[in-house]
C-alpha positions as a Python dict, from the first residue, in 0.01 Angstrom:
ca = {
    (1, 'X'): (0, 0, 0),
    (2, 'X'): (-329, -49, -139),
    (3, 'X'): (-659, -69, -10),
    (4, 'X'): (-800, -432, 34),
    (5, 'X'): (-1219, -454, -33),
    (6, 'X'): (-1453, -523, 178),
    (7, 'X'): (-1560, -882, 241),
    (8, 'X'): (-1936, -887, 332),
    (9, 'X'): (-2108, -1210, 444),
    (10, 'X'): (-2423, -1313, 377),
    (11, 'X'): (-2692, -1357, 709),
    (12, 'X'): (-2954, -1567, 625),
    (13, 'X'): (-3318, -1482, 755),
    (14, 'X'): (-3618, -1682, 717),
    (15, 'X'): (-3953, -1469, 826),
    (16, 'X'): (-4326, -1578, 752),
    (17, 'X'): (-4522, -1371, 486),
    (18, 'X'): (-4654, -1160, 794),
    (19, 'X'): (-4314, -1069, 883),
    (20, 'X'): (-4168, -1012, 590),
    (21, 'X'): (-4412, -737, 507),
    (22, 'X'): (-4404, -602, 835),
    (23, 'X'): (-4003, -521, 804),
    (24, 'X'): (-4045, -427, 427),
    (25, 'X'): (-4306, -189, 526),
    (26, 'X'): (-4089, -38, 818),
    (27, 'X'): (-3816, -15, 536),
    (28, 'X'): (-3999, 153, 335),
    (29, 'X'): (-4077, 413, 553),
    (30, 'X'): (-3744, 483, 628),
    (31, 'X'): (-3657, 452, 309),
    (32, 'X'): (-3427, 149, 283),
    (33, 'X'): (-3409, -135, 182),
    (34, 'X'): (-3468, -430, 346),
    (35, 'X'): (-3149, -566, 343),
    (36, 'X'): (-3009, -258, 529),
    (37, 'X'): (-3305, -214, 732),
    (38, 'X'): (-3235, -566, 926),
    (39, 'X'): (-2893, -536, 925),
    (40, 'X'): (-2895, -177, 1072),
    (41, 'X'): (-3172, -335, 1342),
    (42, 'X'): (-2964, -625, 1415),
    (43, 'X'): (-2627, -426, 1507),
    (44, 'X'): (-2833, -222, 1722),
    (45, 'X'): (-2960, -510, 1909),
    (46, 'X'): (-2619, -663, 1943),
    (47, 'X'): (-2457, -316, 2102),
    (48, 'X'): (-2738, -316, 2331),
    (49, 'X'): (-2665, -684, 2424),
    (50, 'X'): (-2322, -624, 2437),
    (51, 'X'): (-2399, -404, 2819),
    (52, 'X'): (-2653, -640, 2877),
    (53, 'X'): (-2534, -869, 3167),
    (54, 'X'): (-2453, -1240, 3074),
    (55, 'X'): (-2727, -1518, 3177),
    (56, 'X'): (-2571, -1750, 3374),
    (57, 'X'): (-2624, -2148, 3332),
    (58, 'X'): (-2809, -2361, 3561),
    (59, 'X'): (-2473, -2523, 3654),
    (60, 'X'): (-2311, -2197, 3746),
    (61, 'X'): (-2640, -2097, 3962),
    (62, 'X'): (-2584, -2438, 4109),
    (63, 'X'): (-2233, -2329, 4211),
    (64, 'X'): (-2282, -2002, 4336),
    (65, 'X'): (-2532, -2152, 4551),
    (66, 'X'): (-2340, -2409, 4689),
    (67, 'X'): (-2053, -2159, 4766),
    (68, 'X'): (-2286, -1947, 4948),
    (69, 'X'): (-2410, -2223, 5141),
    (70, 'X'): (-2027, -2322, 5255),
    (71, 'X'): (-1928, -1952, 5357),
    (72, 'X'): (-2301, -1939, 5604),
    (73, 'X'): (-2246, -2293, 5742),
    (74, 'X'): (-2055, -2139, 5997),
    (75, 'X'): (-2313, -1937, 6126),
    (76, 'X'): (-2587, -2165, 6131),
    (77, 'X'): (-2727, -2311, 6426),
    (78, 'X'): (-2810, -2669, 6427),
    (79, 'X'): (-3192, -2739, 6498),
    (80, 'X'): (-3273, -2336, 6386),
    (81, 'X'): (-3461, -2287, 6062),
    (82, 'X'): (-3440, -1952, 5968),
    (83, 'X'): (-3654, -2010, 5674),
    (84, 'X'): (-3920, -2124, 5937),
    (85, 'X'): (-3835, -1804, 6121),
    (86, 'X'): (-3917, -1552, 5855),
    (87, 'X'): (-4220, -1755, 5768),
    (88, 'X'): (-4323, -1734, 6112),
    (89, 'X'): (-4281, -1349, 6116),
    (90, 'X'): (-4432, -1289, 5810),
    (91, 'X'): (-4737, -1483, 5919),
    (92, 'X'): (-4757, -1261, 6225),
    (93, 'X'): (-4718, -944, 6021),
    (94, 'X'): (-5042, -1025, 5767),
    (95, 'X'): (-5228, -1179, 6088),
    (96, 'X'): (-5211, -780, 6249),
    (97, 'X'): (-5287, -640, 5909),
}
């Protein structure tokens, strides 16, 4: 069996003058070259996001919401505002500070 090569890809990034000399002079200090400068900064940032926990859409905040709603309903009292409540105690609290 032989060994197959290796099939890179290209990744295209577009950076403004500013930029570009920024990373080249980063590079150059570590003694790279660009290419394997970003590349070796990019896999880094994807390990890291990789643990990093997932952001959750607006509709799935929207249903988590909802559910917790449903499983309290039970428990709430019709006429009480607890939201009031808390308000109400907090008020007191900075009124005897």
């Amino acid at each position: 069996m032989g060994s197959s090569p290796t099939i890179r890809k290209p990744l295209g990034v577009r950076a403004t003058p500013e930029e570009h000399e920024r990373i080249s002079e980063a590079a150059r200090r570590e003694r790279r070259s660009v290419n394997s400068f970003v590349l070796r900064a990019a896999l880094q940032a994807a390990e890291a996001a990789e643990g990093a926990p997932r952001r959750r859409t607006p509709e799935e905040v929207q249903a988590a919401i909802h559910r917790a709603q449903e499983l309290m309903r039970p428990y709430r009292e019709p006429g009480r505002s607890l939201v009031d409540e808390l308000l109400a105690e907090r008020r007191a609290e900075a009124s005897r500070e």
